[in-house]
PQR file of N, CA, C, O and H, with PARSE charges and radii, in Angstrom:
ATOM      1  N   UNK A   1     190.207 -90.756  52.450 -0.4000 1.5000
ATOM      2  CA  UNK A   1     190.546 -90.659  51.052 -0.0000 2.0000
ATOM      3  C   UNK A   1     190.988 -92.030  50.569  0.5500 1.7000
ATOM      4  O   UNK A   1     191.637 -92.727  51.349 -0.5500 1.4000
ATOM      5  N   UNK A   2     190.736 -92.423  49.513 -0.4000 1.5000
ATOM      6  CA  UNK A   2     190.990 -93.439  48.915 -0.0000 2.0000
ATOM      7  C   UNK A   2     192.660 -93.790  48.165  0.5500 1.7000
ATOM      8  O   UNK A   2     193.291 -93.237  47.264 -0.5500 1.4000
ATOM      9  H   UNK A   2     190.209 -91.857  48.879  0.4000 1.0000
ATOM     10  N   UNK A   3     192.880 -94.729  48.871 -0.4000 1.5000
ATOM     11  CA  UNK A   3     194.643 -94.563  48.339 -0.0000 2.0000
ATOM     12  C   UNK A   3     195.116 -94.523  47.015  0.5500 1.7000
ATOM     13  O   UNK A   3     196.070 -93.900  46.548 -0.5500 1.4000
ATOM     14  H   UNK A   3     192.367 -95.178  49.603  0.4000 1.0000
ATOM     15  N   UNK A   4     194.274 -95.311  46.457 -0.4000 1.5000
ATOM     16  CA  UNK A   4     194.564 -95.203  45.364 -0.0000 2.0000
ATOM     17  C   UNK A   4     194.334 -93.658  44.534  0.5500 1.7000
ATOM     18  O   UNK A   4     195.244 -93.350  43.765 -0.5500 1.4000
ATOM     19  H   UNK A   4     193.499 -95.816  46.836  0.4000 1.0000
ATOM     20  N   UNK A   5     193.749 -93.175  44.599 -0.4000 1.5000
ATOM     21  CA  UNK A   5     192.940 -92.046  44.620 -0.0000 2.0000
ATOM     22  C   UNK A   5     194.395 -90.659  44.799  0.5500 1.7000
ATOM     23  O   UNK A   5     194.813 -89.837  43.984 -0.5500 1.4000
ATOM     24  H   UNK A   5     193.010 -93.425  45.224  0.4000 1.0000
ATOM     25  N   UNK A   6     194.779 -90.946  46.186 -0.4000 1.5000
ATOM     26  CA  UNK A   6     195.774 -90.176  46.767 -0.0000 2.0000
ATOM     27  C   UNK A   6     197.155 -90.410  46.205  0.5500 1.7000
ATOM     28  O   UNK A   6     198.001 -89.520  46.119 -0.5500 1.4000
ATOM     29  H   UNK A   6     194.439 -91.614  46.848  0.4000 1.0000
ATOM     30  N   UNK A   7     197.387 -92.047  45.711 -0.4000 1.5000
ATOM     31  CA  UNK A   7     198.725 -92.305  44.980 -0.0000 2.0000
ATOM     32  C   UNK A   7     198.193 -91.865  43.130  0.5500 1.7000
ATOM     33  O   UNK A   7     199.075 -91.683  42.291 -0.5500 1.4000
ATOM     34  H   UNK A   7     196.700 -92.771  45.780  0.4000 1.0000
ATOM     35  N   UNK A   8     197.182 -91.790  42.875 -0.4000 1.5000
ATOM     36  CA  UNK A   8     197.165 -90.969  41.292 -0.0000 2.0000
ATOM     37  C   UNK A   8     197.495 -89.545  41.207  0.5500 1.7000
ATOM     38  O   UNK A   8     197.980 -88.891  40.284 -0.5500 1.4000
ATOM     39  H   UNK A   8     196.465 -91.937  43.557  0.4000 1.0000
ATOM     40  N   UNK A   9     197.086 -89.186  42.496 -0.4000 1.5000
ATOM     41  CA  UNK A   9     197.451 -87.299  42.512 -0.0000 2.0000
ATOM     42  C   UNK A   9     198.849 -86.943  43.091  0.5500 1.7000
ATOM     43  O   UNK A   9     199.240 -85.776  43.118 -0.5500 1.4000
ATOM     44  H   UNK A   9     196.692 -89.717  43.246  0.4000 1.0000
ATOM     45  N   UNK A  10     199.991 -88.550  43.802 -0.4000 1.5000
ATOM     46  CA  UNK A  10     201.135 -87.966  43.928 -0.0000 2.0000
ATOM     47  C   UNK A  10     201.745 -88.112  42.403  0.5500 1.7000
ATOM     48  O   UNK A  10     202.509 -87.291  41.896 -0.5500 1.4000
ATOM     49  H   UNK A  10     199.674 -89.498  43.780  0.4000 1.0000
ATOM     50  N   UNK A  11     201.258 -89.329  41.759 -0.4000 1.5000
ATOM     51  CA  UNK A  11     201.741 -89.697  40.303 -0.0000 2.0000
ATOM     52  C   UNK A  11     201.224 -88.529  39.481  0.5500 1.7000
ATOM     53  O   UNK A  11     202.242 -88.432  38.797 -0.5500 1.4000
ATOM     54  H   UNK A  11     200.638 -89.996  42.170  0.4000 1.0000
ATOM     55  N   UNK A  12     200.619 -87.788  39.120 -0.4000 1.5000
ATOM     56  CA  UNK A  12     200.081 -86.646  38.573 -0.0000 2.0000
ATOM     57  C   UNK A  12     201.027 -85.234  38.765  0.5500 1.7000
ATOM     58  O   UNK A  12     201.138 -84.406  37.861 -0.5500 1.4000
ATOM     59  H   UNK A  12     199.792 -87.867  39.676  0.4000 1.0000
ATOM     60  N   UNK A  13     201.635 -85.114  39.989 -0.4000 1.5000
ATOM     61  CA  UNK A  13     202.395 -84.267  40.112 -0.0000 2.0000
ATOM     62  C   UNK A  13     203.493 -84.128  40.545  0.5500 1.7000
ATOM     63  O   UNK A  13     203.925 -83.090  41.048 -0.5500 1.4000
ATOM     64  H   UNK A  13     201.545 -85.787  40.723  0.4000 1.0000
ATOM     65  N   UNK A  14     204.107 -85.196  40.401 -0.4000 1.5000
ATOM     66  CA  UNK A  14     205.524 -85.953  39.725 -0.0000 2.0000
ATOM     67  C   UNK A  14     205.471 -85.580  38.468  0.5500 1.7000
ATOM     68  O   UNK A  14     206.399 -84.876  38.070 -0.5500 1.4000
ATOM     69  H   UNK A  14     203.757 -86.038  39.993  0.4000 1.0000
ATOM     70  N   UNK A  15     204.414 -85.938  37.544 -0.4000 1.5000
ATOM     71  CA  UNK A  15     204.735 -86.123  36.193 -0.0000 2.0000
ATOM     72  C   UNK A  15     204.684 -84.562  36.007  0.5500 1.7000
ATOM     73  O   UNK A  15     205.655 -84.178  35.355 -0.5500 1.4000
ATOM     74  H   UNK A  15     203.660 -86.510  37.867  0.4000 1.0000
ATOM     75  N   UNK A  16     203.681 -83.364  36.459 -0.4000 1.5000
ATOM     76  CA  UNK A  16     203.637 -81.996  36.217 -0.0000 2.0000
ATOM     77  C   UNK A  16     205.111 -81.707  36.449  0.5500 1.7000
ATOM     78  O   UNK A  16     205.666 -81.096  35.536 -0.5500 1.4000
ATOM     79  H   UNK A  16     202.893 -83.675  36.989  0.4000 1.0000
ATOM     80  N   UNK A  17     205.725 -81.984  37.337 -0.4000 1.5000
ATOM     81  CA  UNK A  17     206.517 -80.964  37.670 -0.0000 2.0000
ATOM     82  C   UNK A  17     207.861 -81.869  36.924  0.5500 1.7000
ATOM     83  O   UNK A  17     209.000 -81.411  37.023 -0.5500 1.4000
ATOM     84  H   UNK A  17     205.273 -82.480  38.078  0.4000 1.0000
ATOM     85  N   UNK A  18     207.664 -82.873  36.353 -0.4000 1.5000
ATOM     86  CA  UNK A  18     209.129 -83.331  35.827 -0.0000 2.0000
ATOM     87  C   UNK A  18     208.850 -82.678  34.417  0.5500 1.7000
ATOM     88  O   UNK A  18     209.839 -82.179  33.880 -0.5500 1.4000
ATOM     89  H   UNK A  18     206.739 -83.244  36.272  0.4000 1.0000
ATOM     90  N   UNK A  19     207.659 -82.608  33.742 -0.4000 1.5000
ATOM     91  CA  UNK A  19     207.477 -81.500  32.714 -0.0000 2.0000
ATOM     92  C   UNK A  19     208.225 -80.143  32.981  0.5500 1.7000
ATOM     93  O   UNK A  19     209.183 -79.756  32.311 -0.5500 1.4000
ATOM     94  H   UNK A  19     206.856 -83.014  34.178  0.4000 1.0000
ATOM     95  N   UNK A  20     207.709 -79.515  33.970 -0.4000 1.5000
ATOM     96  CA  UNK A  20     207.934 -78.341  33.968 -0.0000 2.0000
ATOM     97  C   UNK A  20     209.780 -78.099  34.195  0.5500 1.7000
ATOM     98  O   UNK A  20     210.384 -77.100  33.805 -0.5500 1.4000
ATOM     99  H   UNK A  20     206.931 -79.830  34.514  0.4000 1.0000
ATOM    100  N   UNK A  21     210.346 -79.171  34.844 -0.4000 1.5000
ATOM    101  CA  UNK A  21     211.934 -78.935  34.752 -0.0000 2.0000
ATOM    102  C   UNK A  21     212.128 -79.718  33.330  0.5500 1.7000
ATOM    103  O   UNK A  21     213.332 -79.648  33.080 -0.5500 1.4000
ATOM    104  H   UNK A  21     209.855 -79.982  35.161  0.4000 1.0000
ATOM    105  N   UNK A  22     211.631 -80.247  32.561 -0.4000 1.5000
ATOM    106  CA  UNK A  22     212.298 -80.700  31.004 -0.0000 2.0000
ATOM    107  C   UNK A  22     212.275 -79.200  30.235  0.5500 1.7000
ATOM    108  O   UNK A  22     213.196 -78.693  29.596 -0.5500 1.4000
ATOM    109  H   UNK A  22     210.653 -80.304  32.764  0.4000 1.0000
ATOM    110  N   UNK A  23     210.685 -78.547  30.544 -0.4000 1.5000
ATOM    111  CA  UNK A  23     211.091 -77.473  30.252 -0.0000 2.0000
ATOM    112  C   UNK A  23     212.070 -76.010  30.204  0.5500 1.7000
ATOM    113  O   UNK A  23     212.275 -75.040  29.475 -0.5500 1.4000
ATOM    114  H   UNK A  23     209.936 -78.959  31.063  0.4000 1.0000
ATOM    115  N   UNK A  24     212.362 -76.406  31.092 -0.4000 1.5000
ATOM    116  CA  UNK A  24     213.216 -75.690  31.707 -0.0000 2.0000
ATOM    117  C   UNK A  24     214.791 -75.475  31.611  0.5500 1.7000
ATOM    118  O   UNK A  24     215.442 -74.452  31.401 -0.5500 1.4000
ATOM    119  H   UNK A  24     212.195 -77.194  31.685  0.4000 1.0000
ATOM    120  N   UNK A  25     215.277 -77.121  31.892 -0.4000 1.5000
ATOM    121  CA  UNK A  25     216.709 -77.622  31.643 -0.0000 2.0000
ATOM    122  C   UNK A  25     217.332 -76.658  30.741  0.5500 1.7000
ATOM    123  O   UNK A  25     218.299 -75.971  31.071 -0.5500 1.4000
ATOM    124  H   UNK A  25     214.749 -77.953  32.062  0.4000 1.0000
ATOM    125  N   UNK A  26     216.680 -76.612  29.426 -0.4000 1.5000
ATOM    126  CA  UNK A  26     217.827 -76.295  28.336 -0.0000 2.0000
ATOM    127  C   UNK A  26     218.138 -74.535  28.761  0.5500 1.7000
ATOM    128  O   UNK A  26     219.038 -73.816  28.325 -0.5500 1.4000
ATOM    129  H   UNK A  26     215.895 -77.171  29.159  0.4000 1.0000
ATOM    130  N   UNK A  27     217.326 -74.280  29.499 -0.4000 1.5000
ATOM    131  CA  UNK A  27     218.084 -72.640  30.058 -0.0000 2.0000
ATOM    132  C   UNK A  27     218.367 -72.801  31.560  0.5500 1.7000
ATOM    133  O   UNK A  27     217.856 -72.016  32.359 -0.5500 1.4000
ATOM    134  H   UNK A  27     216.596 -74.864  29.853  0.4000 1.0000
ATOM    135  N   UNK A  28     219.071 -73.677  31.911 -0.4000 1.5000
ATOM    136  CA  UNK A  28     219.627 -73.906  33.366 -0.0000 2.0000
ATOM    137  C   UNK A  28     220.569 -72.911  33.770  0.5500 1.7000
ATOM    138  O   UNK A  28     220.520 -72.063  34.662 -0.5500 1.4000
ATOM    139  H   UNK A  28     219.486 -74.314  31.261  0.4000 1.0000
ATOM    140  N   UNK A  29     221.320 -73.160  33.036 -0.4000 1.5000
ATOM    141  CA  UNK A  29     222.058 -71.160  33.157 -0.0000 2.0000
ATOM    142  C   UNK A  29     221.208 -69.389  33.240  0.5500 1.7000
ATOM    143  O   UNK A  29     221.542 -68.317  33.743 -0.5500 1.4000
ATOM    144  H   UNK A  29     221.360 -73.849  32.312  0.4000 1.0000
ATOM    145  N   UNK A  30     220.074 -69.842  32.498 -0.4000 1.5000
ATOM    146  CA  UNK A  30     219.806 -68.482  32.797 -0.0000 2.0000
ATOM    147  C   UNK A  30     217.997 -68.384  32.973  0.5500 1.7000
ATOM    148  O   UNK A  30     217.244 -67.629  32.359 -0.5500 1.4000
ATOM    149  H   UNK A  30     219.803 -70.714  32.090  0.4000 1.0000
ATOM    150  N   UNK A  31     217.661 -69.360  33.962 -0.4000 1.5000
ATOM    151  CA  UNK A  31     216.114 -69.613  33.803 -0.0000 2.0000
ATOM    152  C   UNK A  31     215.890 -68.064  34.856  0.5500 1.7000
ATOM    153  O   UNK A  31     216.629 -67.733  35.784 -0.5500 1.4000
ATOM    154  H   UNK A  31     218.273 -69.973  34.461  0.4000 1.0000
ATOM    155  N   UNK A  32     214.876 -67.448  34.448 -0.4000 1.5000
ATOM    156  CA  UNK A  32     214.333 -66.566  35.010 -0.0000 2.0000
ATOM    157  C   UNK A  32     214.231 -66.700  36.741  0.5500 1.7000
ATOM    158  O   UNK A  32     214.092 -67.814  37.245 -0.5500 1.4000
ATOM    159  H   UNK A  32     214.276 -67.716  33.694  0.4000 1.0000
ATOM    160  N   UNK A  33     214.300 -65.683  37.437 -0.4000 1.5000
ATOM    161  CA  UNK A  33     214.071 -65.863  38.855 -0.0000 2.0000
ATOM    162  C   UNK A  33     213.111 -65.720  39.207  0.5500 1.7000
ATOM    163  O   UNK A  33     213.106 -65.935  40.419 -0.5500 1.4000
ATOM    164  H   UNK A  33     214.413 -64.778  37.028  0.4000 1.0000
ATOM    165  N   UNK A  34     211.786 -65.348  38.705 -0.4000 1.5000
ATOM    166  CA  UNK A  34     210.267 -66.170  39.183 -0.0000 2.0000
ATOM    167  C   UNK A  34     210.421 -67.455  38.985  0.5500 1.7000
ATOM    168  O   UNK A  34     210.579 -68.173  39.972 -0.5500 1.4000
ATOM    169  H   UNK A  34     211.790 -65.173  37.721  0.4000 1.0000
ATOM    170  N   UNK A  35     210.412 -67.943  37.855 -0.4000 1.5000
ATOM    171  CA  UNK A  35     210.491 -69.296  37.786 -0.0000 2.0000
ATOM    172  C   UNK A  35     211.544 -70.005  39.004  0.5500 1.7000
ATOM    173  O   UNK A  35     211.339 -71.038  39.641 -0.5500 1.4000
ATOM    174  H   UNK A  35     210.283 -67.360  37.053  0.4000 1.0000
ATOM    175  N   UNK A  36     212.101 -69.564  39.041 -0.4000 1.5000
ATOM    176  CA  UNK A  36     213.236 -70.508  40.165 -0.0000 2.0000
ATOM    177  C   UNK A  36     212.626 -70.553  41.916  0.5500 1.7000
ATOM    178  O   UNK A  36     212.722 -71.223  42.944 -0.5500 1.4000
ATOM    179  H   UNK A  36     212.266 -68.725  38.524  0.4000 1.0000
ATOM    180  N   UNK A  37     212.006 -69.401  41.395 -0.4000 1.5000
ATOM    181  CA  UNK A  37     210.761 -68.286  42.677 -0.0000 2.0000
ATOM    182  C   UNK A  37     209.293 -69.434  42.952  0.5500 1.7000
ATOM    183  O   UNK A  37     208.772 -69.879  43.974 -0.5500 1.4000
ATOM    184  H   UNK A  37     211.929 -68.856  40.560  0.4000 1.0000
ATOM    185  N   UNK A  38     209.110 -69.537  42.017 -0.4000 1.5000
ATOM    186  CA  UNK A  38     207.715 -70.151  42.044 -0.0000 2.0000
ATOM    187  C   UNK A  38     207.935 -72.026  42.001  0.5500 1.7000
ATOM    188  O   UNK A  38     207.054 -72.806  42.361 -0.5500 1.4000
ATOM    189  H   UNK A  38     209.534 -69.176  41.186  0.4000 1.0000
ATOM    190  N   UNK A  39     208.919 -72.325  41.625 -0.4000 1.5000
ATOM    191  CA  UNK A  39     209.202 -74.189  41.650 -0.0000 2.0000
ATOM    192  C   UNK A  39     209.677 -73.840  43.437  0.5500 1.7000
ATOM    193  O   UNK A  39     209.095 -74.329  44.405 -0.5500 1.4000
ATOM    194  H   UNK A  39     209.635 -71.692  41.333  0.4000 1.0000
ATOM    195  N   UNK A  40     210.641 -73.064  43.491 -0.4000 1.5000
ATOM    196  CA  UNK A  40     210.525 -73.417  45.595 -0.0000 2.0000
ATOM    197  C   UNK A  40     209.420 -72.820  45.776  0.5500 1.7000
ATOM    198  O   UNK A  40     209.654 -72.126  46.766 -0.5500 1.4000
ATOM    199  H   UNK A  40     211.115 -72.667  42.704  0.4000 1.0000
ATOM    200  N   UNK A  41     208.432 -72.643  45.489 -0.4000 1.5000
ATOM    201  CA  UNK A  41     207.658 -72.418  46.492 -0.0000 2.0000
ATOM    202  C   UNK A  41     206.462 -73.549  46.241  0.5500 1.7000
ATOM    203  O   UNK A  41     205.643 -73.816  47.121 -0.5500 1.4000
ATOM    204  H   UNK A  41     208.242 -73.206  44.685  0.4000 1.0000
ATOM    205  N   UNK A  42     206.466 -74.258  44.769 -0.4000 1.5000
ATOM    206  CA  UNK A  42     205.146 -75.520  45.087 -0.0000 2.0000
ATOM    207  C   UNK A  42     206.389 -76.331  45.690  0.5500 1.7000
ATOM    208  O   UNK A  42     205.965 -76.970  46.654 -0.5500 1.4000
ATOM    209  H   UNK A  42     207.132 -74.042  44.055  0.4000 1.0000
ATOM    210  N   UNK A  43     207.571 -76.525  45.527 -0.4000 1.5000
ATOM    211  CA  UNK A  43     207.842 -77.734  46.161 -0.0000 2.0000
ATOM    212  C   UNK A  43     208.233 -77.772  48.253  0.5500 1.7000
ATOM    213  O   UNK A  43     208.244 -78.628  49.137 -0.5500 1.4000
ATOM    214  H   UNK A  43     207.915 -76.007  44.744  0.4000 1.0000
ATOM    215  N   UNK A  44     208.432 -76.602  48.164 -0.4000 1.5000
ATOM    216  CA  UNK A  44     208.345 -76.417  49.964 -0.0000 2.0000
ATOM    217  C   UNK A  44     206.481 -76.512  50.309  0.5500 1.7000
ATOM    218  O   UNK A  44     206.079 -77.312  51.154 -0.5500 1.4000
ATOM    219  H   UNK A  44     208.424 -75.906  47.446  0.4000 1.0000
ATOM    220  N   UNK A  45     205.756 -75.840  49.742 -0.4000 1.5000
ATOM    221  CA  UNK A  45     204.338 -76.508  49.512 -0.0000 2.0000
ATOM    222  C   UNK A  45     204.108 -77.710  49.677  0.5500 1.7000
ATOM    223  O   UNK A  45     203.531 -78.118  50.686 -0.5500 1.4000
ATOM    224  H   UNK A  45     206.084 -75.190  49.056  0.4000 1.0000
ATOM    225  N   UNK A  46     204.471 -78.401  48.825 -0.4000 1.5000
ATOM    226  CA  UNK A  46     204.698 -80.096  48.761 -0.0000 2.0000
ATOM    227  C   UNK A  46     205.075 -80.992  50.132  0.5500 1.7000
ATOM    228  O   UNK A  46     204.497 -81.968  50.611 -0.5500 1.4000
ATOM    229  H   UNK A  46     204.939 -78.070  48.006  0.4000 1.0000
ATOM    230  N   UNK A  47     206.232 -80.297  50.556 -0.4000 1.5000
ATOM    231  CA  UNK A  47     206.588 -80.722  51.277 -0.0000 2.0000
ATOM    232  C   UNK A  47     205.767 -80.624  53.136  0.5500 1.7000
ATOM    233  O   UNK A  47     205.421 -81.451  53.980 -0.5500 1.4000
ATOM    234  H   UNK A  47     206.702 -79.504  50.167  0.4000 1.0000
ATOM    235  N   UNK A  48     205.773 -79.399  53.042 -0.4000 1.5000
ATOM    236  CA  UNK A  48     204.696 -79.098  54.013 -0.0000 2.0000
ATOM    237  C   UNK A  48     203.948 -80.095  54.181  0.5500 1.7000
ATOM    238  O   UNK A  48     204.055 -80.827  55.165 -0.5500 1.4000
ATOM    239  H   UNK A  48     206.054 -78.727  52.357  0.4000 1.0000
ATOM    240  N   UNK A  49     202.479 -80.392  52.595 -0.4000 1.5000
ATOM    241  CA  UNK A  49     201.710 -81.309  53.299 -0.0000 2.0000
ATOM    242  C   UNK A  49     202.301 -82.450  53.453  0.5500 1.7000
ATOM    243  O   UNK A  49     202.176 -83.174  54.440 -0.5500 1.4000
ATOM    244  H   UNK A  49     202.393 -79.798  51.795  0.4000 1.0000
ATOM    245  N   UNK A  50     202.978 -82.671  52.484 -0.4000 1.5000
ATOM    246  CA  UNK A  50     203.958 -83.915  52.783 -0.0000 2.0000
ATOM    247  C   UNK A  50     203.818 -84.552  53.966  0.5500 1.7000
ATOM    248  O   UNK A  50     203.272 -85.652  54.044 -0.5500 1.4000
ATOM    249  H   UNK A  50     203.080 -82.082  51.682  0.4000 1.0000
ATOM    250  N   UNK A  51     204.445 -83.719  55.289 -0.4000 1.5000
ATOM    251  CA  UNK A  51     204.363 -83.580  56.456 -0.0000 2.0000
ATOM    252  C   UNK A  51     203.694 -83.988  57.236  0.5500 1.7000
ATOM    253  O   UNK A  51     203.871 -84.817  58.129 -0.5500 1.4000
ATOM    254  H   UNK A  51     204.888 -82.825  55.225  0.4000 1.0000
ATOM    255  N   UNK A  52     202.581 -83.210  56.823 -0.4000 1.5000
ATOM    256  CA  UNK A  52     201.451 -83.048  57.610 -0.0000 2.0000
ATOM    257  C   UNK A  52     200.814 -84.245  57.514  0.5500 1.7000
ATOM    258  O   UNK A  52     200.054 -84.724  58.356 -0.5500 1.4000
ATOM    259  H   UNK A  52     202.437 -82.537  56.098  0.4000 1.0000
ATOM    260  N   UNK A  53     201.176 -84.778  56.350 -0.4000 1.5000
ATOM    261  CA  UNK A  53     200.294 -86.390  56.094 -0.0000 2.0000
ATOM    262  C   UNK A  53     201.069 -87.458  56.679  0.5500 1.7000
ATOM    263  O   UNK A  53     200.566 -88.528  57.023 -0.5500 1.4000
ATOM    264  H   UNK A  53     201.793 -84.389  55.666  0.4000 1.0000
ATOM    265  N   UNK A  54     202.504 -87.119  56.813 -0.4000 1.5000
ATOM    266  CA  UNK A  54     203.180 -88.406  57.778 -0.0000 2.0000
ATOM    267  C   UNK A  54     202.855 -88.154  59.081  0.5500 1.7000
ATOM    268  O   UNK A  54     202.885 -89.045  59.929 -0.5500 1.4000
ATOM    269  H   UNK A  54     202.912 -86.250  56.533  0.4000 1.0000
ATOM    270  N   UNK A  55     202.391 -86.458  59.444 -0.4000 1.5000
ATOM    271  CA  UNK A  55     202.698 -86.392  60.978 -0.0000 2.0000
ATOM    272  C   UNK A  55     203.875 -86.363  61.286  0.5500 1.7000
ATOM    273  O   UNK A  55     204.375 -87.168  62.072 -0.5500 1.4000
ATOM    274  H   UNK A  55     202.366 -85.734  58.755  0.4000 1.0000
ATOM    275  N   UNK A  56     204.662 -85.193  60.570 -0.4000 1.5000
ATOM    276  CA  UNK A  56     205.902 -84.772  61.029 -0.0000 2.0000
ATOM    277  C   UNK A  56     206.173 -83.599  61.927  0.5500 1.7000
ATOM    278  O   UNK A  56     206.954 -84.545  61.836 -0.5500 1.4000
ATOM    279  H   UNK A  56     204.256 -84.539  59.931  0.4000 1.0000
ATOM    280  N   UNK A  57     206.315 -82.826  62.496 -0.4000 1.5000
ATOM    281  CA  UNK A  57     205.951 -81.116  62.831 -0.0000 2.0000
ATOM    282  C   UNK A  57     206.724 -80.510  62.160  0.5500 1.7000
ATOM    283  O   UNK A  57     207.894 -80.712  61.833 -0.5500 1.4000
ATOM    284  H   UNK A  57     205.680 -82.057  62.569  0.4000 1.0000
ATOM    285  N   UNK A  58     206.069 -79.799  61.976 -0.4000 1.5000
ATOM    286  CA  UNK A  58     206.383 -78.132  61.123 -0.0000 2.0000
ATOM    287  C   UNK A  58     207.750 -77.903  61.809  0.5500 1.7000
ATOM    288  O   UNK A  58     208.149 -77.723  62.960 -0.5500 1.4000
ATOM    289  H   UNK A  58     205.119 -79.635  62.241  0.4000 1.0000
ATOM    290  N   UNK A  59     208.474 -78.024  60.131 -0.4000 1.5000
ATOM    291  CA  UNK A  59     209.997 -76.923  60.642 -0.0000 2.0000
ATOM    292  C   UNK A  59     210.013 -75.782  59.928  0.5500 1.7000
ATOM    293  O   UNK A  59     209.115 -75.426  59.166 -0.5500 1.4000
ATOM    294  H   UNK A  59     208.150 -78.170  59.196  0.4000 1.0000
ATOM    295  N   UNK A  60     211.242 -75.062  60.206 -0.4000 1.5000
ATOM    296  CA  UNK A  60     211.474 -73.862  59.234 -0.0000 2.0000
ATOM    297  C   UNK A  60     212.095 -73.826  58.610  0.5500 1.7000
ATOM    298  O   UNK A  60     212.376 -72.745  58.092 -0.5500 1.4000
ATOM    299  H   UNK A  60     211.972 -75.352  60.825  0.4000 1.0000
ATOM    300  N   UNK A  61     213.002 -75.524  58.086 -0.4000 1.5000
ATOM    301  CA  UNK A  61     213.934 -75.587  57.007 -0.0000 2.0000
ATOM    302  C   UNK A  61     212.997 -76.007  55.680  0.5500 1.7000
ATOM    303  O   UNK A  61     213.008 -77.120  55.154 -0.5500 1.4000
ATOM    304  H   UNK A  61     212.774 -76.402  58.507  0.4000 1.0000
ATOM    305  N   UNK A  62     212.285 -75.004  55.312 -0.4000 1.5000
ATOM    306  CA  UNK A  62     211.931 -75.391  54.021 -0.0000 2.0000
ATOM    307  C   UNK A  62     212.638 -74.947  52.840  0.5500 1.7000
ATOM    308  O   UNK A  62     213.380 -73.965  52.826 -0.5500 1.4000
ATOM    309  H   UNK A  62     212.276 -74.100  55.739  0.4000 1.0000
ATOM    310  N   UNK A  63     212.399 -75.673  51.878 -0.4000 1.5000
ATOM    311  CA  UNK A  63     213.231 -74.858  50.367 -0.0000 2.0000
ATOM    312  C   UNK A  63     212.756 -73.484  50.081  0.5500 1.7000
ATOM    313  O   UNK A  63     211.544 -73.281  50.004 -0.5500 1.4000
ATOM    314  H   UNK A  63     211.796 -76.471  51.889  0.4000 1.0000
ATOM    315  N   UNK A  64     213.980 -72.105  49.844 -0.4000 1.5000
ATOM    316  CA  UNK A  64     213.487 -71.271  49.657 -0.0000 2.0000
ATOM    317  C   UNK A  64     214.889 -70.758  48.812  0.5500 1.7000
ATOM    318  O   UNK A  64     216.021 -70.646  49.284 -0.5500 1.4000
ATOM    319  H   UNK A  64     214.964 -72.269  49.906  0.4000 1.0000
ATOM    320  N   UNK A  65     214.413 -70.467  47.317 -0.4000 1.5000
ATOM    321  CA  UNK A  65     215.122 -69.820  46.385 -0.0000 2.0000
ATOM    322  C   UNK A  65     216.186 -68.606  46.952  0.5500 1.7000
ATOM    323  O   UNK A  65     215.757 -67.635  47.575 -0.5500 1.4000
ATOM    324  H   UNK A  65     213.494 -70.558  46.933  0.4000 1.0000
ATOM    325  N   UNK A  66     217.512 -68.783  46.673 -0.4000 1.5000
ATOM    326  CA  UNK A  66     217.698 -67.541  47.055 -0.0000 2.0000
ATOM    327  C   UNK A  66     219.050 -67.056  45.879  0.5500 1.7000
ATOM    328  O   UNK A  66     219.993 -67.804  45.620 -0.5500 1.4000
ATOM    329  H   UNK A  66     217.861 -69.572  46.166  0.4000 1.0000
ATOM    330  N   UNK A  67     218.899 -65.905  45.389 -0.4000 1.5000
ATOM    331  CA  UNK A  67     219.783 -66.186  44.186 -0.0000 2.0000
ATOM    332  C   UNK A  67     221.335 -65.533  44.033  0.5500 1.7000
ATOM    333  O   UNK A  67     222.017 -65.788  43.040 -0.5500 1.4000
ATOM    334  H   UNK A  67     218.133 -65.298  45.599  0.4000 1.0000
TER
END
């Protein structure tokens, strides 16, 4: 894969997901629990391949919502 290529799609979803918490912020007190449900789960996602691309091994401390 082309790095550059691979550093536009980490910059791409940085910028998605700092959207999606601007959206969010102003109901920080009472944001729905899918939503709180579904951001841990792309960002333990994330992290996973994350991982997998440094060549880390798989743990089981990933982020997981719990309310």
């Amino acid at each position: 894969m082309n790095p550059n290529y691979a550093e536009s799609l980490f910059e791409y979803d940085f910028w998605a997901n700092s959207r999606v918490f601007e959206a969010i912020e102003p109901f920080c007190e009472n944001v729905p629990h899918e939503i709180l449900e579904l951001m841990s789960h792309i960002l333990g996602a994330k992290q996973v391949w994350y991982n997998r691309i440094q060549n880390i091994p798989a743990g089981k401390d990933l982020l997981k919502f719990k309310p």
